[in-house]
N, C-alpha and C positions, 0 to 999 in steps of 0.2 A: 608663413605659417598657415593662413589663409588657403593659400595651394594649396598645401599638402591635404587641409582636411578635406576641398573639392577633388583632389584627384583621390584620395580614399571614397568620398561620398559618391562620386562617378562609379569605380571599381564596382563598391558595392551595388550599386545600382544595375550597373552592367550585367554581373553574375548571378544577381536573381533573375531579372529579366530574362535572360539566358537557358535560368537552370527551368522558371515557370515556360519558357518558347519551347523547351526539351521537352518535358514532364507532357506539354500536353501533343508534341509531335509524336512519343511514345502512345501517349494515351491513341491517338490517332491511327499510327501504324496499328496495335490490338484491335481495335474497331475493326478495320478494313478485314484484318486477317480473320475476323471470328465472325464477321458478317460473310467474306468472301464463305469461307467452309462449311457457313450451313446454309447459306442461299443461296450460292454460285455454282450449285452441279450442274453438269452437263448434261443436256435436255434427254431422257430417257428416249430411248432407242427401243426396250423391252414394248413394244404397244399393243397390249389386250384387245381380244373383240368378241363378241357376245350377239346370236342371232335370237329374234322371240318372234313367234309367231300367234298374233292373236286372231283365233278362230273363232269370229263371232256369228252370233244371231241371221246376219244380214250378206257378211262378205269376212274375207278372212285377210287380214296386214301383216308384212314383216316390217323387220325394225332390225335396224343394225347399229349395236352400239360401239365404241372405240373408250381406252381410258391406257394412261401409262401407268405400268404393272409397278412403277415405285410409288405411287397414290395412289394404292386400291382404296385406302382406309379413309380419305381423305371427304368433304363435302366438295359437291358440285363438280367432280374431274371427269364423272360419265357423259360424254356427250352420242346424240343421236346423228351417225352421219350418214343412215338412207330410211328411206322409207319405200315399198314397194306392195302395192294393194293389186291383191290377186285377182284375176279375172272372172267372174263368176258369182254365186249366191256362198253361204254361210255349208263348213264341212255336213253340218244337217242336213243338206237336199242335196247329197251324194247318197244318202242310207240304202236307197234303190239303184243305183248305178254306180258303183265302187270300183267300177274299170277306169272309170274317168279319175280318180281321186290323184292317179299319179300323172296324169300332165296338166294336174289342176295344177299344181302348185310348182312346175317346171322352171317359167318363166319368172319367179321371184327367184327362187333358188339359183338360176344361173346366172342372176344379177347379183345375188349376194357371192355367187363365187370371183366374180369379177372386181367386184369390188374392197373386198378381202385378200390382202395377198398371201399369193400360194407357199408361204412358208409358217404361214399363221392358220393358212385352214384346217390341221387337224387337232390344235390345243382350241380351236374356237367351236363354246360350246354354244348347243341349239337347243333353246325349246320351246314344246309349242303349249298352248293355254286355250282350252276350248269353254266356253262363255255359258249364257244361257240357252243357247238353241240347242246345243248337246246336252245341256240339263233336262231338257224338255223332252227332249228323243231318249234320253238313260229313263226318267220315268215312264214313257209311256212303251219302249221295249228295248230293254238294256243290251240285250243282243246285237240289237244292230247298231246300238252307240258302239260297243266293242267291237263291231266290225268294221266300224268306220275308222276307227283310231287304231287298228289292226292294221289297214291299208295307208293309210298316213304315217306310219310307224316304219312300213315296208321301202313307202316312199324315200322320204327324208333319211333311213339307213343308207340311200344307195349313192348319198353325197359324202365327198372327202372332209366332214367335220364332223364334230366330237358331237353328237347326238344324245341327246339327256333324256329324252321319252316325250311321249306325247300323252297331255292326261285331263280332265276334267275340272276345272277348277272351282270352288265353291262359292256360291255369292257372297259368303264372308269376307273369302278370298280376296274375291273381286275388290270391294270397299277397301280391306286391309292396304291393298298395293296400292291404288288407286290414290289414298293417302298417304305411304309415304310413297310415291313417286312426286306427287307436288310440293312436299315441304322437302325433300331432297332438294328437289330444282332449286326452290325456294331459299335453301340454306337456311332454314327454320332448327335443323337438329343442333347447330353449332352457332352460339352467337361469335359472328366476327370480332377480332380485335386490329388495334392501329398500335401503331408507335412503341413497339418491339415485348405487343403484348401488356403493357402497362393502362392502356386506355380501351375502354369497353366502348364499341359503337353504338352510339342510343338508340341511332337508326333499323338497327339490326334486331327486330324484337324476335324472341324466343317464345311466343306465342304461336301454334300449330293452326294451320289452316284446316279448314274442313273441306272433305270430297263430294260432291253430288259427280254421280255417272249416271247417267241417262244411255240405254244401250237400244236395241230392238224389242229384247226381249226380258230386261231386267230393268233394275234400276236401284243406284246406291247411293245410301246417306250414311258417310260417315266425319265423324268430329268425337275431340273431348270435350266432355262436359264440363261445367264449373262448379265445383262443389257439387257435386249431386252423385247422389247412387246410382248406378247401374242397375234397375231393379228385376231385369231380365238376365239372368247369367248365360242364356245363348247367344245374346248381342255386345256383350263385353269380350273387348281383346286388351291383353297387357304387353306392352314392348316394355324394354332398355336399349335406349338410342344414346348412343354417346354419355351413356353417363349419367342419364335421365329417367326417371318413370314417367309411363304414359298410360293412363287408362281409358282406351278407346271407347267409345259407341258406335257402333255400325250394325246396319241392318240391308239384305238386299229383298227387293219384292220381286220374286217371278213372275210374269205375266203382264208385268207395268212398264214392261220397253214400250217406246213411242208405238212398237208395229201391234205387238200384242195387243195390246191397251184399246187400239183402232179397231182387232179384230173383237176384243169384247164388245167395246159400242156398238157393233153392227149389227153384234150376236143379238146384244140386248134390244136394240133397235126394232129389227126386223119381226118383232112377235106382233102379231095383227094388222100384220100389214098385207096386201094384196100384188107383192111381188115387185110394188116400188114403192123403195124409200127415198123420201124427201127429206134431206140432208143436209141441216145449217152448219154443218162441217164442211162441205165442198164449195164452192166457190158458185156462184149465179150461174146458169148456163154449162156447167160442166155435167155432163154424163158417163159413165163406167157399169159396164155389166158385169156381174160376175156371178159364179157356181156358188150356190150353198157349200156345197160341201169344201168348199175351201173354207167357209166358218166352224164346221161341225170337226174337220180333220185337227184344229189347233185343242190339245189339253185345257186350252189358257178359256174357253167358250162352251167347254163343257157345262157348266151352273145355268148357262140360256138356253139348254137344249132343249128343242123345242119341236114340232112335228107338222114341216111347213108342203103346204100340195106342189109348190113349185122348187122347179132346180135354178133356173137364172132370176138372181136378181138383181135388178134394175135400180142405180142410185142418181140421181137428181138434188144435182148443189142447189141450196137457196141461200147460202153466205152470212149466215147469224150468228154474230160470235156470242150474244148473250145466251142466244138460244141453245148455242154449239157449247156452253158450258156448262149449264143447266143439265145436257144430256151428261157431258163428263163428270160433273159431281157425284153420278150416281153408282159410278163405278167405287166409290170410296164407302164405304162400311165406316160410319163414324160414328155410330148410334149406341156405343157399347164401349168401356175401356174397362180392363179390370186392375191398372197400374192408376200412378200418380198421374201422369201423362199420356197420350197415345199420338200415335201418324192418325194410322187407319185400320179396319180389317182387325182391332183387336192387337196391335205393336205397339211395343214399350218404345215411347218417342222424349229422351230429358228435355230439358227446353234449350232452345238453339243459343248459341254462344261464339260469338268470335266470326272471322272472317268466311267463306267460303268459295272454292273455286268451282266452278261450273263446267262440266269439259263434255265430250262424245258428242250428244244429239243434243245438248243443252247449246255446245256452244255453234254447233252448224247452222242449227233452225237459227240459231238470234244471227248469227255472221248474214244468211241471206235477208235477213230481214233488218239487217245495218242497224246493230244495236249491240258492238261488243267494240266500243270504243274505251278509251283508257278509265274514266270515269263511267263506275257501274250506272247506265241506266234505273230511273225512278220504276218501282210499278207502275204508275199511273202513265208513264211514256209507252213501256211496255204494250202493256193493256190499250193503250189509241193506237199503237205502231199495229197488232194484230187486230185489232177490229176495224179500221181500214185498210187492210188487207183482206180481212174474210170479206168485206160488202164490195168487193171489185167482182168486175165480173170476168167470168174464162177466159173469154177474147180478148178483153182487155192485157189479163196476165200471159198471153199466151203471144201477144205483139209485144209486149215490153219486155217477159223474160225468154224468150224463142231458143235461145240456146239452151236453157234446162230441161232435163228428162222429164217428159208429162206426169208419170206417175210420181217423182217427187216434187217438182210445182203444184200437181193437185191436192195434193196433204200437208203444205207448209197453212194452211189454214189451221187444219184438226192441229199439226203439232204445237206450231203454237200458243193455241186453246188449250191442248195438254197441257204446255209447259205450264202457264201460270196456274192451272186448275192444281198440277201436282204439288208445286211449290205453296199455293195460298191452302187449299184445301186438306193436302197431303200432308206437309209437312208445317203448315200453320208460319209460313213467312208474313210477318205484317208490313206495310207500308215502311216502318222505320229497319227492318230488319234486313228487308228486300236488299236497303243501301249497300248490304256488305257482301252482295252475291256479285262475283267478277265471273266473267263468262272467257274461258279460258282454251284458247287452240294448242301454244305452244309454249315453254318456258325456256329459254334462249338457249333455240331451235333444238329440242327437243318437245315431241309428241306429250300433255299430258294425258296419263291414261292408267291402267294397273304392270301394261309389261315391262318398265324399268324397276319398278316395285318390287315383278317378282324375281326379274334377274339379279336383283341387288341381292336378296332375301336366299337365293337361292346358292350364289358363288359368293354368299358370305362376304361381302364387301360392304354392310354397314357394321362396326364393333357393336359394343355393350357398354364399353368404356369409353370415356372420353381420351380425347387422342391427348399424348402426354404435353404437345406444344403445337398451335396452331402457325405454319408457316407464316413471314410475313408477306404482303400482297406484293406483286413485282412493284408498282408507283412509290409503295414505300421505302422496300429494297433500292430501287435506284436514287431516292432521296437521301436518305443513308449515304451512300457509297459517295453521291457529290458533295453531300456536305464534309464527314470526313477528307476526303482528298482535297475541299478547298483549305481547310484548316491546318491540313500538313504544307501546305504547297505556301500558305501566308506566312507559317510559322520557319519554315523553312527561311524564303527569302528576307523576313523582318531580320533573323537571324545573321544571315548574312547580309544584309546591310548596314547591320550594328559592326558589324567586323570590322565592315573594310572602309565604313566613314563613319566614324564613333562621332567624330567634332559636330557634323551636320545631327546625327541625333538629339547631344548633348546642347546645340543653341538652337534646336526646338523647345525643348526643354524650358529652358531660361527663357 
């Protein structure tokens, strides 16, 4: 009697075991197959590409971007895979010789054909983005901005791709892209998720970074504020990013590129002077002649105009950085605000908030002056790294960096005297605030700057709405796929080992 109820008690035993080894070999197979189907396609073939040409102040960059056409809608799939800096000054100082214009930019263009394949070159669209030094030439004779971008237009028509136009862009602009091009990189528009969408990563904050651009001949602040009004309504911009409101600030200042800026100081400098200026901006022992009229020709030096007997003048570094910012401070108008807050010059400045990335001129001057390591440099680092630098002398810098161009080895004093004059002065960074400015070249490898921004903005490849489900990461997917498969593959052989030696389970058991 005893038997009978252990081999009923076995039986049963067996058959749920069995049916729980089934149930969850089932559950497993579903897994596999519903993971397989939405994460196992096959790697897109369709692959998009996108040219931008940014025609700046100083010198003019392409950029070639690449992304597969079944993730346009996605964060982070644009990647940047050329870069190609054109030979020459900024499309500006073509205004007068517009013959040249078309084999200025030859040698880019026959590099992005090359590198784009010829079955992609005529859906791949081009555009180009002219900065502030064509702001500067449309103000002072609009003419021959059109004519400049007439011949550029002519150019770039006479390549085998899809051609969007060539056109002026706004220092709003500028800022606008500028910022989302970094928090794109960033993955700021979409917080990540793990674990099939169920768990938020905490790591991943939804918090927007702010843009500083520092250019030649502009320069741009933009961030959200916190809680605060925008009390300027020509410096506010409103997105819907993924699903999101954003109420921007941004403001560009023409005339406050590192180059302009230089050409003010000299402007303002140079009044009562007797044809040389002695210069705690240039380095000990550096000397540079130069024409007046190269100060009087810039828009940006008009306000110092002045009426001097000589044509050459003669600048003489003496390497003072305190002295060297002293002169810089005075280019800032701060004596006036008619807002709650200001920069400078009378602009509605809210109070700084949150992170900041620092890219263009911001991030070159600190790169050569070894100061854009992973952790943001202090002000107080900053400020010693540049004033020993301005107090070296020429020769000194001229046997230790031999390989750089004279004319920007002799200015990495002023600029970086700019920099912090802009950021303490300008935009009122303090000591604790400085901590959050990263000084930024690339965001993995791609250029930060505004022309991913505008390509995004412009083929419509960020939504309004957030995406209906965020893929999950490959690491996770293949996590998934080995753990089901081990749990089939256990449940399987358990299974079949209960078959086919029941007794040896059964006197484990006991």
């Amino acid at each position: 009697m005893e038997d009978v109820k252990d081999s009923k008690l076995k039986r049963f035993c067996s058959r749920n075991i069995l049916i729980i080894l089934g149930f969850s070999s089932v559950i497993a197979v579903i897994a596999l197959i519903a993971v397989g189907l939405t994460q196992n396609k096959p790697l897109p073939e369709n692959v998009k590409y996108g040219i931008v040409l940014d025609a700046g102040s100083s010198h003019t960059t392409l950029y070639i971007y690449e992304w597969p056409a079944e993730k346009e809608n996605d964060t982070g799939v644009v990647n940047q895979i050329e870069e190609c800096q054109v030979q020459g000054p900024g499309i500006s100082k073509y205004a007068q010789k517009l013959d040249e214009i078309g084999t200025y930019l030859t040698d880019c263009m026959e590099k992005a054909r090359k590198v784009i394949p010829k079955s992609r070159h005529q859906e791949t669209p081009v555009y180009l983005g002219a900065t502030a030094g064509m702001r500067l030439l449309s103000a002072e004779n609009e003419r021959l901005a059109d004519n400049v971008l007439a011949k550029v237009k002519q150019s770039l028509d006479s390549y085998p791709f899809n051609f969007q136009g060539a056109r002026i862009i706004t220092g709003t602009e500028e800022g606008a892209y500028g910022w989302i091009t970094i928090n794109y990189l960033l993955g700021k528009f979409i917080k990540k998720l793990r674990w099939l969408n169920l768990m938020p990563n905490e790591n991943d904050s939804q918090e927007t970074y702010g843009a500083l651009d520092l250019g030649g001949a502009s320069t741009q602040i933009t961030f959200v504020p916190q809680n605060q009004t925008i009390e300027s309504p020509q410096n506010a911009l409103y997105f819907r990013l993924y699903g999101k409101d954003y109420s921007v600030y941004t403001h560009s200042f023409l005339c406050y590129g590192k180059d302009q800026a230089l050409l003010q100081k000299l402007a303002k400098d140079i009044r009562g002077t007797d044809g040389i200026l002695r210069d705690p901006c240039f380095n000990r022992g550096y000397n540079r002649v130069i024409n007046v009229s190269e100060l009087r020709d810039s828009p940006c030096t008009r306000k110092f105009e002045t009426t001097l007997p000589f044509q050459p003048l003669t600048i003489q570094g003496t390497g003072n950085f305190q002295q060297c910012q002293q002169s810089i401070f005075k280019l800032f108008n701060t004596s006036y605000c008619p807002y709650s807050h200001c920069s400078f010059n009378n602009i509605f400045l809210p109070p700084l908030h949150g992170q900041f990335g620092a890219f263009s001129a911001y991030y070159y001057v600190m790169k050569f002056l070894n100061l854009t390591s992973e952790e943001p440099p202090s002000q107080e680092k900053v400020i010693d790294v540049v004033q020993e630098f301005c107090s070296r002398s020429w020769e000194e810098l001229k046997i230790h960096f031999g390989e750089v161009k004279e004319k920007y080895l002799s200015e990495y004093c002023f600029s970086g005297a700019y920099i912090i004059s802009l950021l303490q002065r300008g935009y009122h960074f303090t000591p604790e605030s400085w901590k959050n400015i990263h000084f930024m070249g690339k965001i993995r490898s791609s250029d930060v700057g505004w022309t991913l921004g505008y390509m995004l903005n412009l083929t419509n490849m960020i939504p309004a709405e957030q995406p209906l489900s965020a893929p999950l990461s490959h690491a996770t997917y293949i996590f998934l796929m080995v753990l089901f498969s081990l749990i089939l593959v256990a449940a399987a052989l358990t299974g079949l080992f209960i078959f086919r030696k029941p007794s040896y389970f059964w006197k484990d058991m006991v």
